[in-house]
C-alpha positions as CSV (number, residue, x, y, z in Angstrom):
1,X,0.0,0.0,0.0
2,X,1.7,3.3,-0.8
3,X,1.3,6.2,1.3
4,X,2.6,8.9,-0.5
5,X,0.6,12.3,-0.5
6,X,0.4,13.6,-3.5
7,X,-0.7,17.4,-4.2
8,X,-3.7,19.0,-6.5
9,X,-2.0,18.9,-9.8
10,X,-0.9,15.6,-9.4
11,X,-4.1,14.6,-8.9
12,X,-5.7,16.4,-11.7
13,X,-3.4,14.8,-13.9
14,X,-4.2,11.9,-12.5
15,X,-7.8,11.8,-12.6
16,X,-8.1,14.2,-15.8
17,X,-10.8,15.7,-14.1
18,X,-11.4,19.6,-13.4
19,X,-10.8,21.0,-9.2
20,X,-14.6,21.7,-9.4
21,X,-15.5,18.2,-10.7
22,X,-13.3,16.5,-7.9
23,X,-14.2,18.7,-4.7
24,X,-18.1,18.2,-6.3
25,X,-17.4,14.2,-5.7
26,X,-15.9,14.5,-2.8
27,X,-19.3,16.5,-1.2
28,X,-21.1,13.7,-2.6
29,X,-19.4,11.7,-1.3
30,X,-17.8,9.6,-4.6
31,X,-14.1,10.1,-3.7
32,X,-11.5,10.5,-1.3
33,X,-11.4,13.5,0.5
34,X,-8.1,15.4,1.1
35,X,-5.7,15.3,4.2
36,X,-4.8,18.6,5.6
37,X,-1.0,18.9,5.7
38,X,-1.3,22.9,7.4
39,X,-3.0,25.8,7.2
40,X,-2.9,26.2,3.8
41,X,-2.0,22.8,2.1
42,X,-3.8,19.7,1.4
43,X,-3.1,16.6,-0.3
44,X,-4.4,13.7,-1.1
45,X,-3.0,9.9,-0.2
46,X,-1.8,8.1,-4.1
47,X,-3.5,4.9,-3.1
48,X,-6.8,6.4,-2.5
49,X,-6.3,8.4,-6.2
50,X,-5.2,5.3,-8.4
């Protein structure tokens, strides 16, 4: 299982979905919501993503 957090971009990439499309999924519910890193940062865990 890999634990690596992996940032927005990354994720995007990912996913090729839009920011809006992914934070709409996660308030439904249908995906993985982020980890809060600090104030200002979150990320998301790579296993969850692929």
């Amino acid at each position: 299982m890999n634990n690596q957090i992996i940032k927005k971009p990354t994720v995007i990439k990912l996913c090729t979905l839009s920011s809006a499309t992914i934070y709409r999924l996660i308030k439904k519910g249908e995906s993985s919501k982020q980890i809060k890193l600090a104030e200002r940062s979150s990320g998301w865990l790579l296993s969850e993503v692929e």
